[in-house]
N, C-alpha and C positions, 0 to 999 in steps of 0.2 A: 735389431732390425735394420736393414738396410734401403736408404729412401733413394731410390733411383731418380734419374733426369725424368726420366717419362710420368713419373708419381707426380715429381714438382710442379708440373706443365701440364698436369692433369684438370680438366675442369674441376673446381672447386663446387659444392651444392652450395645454391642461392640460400642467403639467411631470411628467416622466415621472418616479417614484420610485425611489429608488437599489434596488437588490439588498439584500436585507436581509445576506448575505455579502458585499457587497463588500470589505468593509476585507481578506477574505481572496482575495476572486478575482479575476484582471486580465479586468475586465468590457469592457475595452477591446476583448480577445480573441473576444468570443463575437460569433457562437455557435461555440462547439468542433466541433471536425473529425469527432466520434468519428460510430458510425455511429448511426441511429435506436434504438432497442432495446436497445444495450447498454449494459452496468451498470458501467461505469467515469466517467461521471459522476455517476451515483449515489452511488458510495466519492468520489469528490472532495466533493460534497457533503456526505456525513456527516463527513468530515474539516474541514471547512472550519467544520461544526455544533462541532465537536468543539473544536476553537483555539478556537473563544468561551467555552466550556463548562470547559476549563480555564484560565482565564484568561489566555492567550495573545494578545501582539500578533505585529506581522507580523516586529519585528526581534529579537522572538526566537527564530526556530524557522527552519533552512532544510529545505529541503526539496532530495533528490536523484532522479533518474531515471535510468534507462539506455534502451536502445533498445526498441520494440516502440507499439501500441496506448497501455500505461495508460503507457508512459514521454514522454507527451506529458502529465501531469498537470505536471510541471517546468513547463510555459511556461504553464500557470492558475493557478497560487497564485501570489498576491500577496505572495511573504515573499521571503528571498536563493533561490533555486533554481536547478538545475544539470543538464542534458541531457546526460549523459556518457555515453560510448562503452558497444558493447556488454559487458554481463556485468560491467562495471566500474562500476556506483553502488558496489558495498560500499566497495570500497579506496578511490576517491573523499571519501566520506560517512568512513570511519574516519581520513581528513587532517582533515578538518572539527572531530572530534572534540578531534583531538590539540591543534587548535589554538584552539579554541574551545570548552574543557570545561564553558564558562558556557550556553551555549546547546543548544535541545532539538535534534536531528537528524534526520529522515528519511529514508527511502527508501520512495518509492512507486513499484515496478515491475511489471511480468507475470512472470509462471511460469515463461518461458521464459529470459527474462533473467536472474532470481534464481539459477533453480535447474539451469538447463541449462548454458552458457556459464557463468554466474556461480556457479555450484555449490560448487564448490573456494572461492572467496572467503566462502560463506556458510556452509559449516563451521565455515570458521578463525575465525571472526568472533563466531559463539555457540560456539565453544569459549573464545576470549578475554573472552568477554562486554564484547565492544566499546558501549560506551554509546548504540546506536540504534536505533529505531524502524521494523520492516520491515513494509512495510503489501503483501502479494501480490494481485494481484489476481489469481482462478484462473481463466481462461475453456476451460480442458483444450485450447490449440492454439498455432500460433505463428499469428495471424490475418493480422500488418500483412504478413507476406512471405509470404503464400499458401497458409494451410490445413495446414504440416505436422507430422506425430506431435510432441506434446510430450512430456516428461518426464512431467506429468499426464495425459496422453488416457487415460481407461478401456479393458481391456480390451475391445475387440470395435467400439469404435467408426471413424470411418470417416474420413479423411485425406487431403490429395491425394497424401501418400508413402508413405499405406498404406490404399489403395482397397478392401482385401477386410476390412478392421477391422484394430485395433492386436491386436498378440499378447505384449507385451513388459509387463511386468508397471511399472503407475504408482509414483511415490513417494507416498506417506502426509505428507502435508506437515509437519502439528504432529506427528509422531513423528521425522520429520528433525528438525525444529527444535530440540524439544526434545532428544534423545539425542546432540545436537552440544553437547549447552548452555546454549540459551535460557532464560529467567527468566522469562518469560511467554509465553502463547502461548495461542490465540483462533482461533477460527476462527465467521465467521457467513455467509450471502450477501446479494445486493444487493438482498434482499426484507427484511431483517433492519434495517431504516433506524435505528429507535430503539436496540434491542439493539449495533448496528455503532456509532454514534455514543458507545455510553454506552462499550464498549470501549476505542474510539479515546482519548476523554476518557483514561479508567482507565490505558491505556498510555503516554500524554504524561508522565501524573505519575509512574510509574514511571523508575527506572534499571535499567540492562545492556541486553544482547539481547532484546528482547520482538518477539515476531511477532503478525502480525493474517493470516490467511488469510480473502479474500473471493471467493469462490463468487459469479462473472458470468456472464449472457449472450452468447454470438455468435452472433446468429441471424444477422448474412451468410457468415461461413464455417461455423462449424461445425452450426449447428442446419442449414442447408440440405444439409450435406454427409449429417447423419445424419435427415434426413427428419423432425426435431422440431417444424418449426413455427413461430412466431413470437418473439419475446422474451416476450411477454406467454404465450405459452404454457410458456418456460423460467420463467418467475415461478408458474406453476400450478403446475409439477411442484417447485420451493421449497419454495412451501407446504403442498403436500401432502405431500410427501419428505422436509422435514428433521422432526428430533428433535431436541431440542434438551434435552442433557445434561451438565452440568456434571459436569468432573473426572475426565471419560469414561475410559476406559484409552487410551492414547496407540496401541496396538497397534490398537485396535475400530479405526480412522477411515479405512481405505480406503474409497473410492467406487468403487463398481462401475459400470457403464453404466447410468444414468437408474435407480438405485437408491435407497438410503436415503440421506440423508446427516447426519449426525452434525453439527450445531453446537454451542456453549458455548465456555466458557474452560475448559481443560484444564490450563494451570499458570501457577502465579503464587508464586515465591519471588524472595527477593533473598538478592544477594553482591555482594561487594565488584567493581567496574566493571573493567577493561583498567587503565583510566587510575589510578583510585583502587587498586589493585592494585600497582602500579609505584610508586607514590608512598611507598604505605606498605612496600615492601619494601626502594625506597632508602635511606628512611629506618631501616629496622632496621639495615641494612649500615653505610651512610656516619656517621649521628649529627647532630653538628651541619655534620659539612661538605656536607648533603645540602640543597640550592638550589632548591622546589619551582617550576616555569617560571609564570609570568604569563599568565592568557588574554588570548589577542590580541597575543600578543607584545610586551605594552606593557614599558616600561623601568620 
């Protein structure tokens, strides 16, 4: 092939500039799957503000999922991350721990996964105050399998397994969290970018159980189900609708149907970890014949 003068001195195309997140996101991947309007790229995003902010590289911190919508954030973060079966990130994510006490953990899942199926796991978990990082993402539905009643749906709203509205009374989330356990606990929604990111930050540097509850969007199933509107119209009724109150009573924070809803940090104490817990009680026991294990199984 022959490259003429006029090729050489040909304008060149502009190169395209990296992702100011990329170090944290597999930009490889996008655009992500999720749908138009909802706000679980949003929490990836503030998460991903968040790793930089606490001064977080990518091989320190993994991140876990389980089944659902936000549990395809596992295959966008650019650190070790993990797509695991349904209901099971926790017990997943608490191997993680045991084995790797050096490094921060995650779990970024849905509501449904957490707290419905994974329920029982997320008890035991802030009752042991297992050393990880539960970042909810609440969109009140199970979306990716078709619209129905979650553990979160508000009274009276509207589902493809409960067509006349929900009648089963929701969990309270940061009042689960905490009354199992938790050492921190938070809750903002996916209008909340700055406030959610400064969180996120605040909860990295933290140890134990600490919960993040983020309040999303689904205007393909659920806002069409209950005749709401657009996403950008769930972002109006945000900011119109939240309050935002630090240290709230943990009991105030039910959400009713297209109600009030109550954000802030609600609690932030520490104690001694699962892991750190164990350590120091062997050692009360054993003395000097107590052997504390190696992260990473090294010899």
């Amino acid at each position: 092939m022959t490259i003429t003068k006029e090729k050489l001195e040909s304008p060149q195309p502009e190169r395209i500039p990296e992702h100011p997140k990329s170090l944290f996101l597999r930009m490889d991947r996008m655009p992500h799957i999720w749908c138009s309007r909802c706000g679980i790229g949003i929490a990836l995003g503030c998460f991903a503000a968040a790793m930089e902010k606490a001064g977080l590289g990518p091989d320190d911190i993994t991140v876990t999922s389980g089944i659902g919508c936000t549990g395809r954030v596992a295959g966008y973060a650019k650190v070790d991350s993990f797509h695991t079966t349904h209901g099971r990130a926790i017990p997943f994510a608490v191997g993680l721990t045991m084995a790797r006490p050096d490094m921060k953990h995650v779990i970024f899942s849905g509501d449904g996964d957490l707290i419905s199926i994974g329920g029982n796991h997320f008890i035991h978990a802030a009752r042991r105050n297992q050393n990880l990082l539960i970042i909810c993402v609440n969109n009140f539905i199970y979306a990716m399998t078709g619209g129905q009643l979650a553990p979160t749906t508000p009274i009276s709203a509207r589902t493809t397994t409960a067509p006349y509205g929900s009648f089963e009374r929701p969990f309270n989330l940061p009042y689960l969290a905490a009354s199992a356990g938790a050492c921190y606990v938070a809750r903002w929604t996916s209008l909340h970018i700055r406030r959610l990111t400064d969180s996120m930050t605040e909860a990295l540097n933290r140890t134990g159980f600490r919960f993040i509850e983020v309040i999303a969007p689904c205007s393909t199933i659920y806002a069409r189900r209950n005749k709401l509107g657009t996403g950008l119209d769930l972002m109006k009724y945000y900011y119109e609708s939240s309050v935002t109150e630090f240290d709230a009573p943990l009991r105030s924070l039910d959400i009713e149907f297209q109600s009030k809803i109550i954000v802030g940090k609600f609690l932030d104490e520490q104690r001694p970890t699962f892991v750190g817990g164990m350590k120091s009680h062997l050692k009360n026991v054993l003395g000097d014949k107590f052997v504390p294990p190696v992260p990473g199984g090294q010899k």
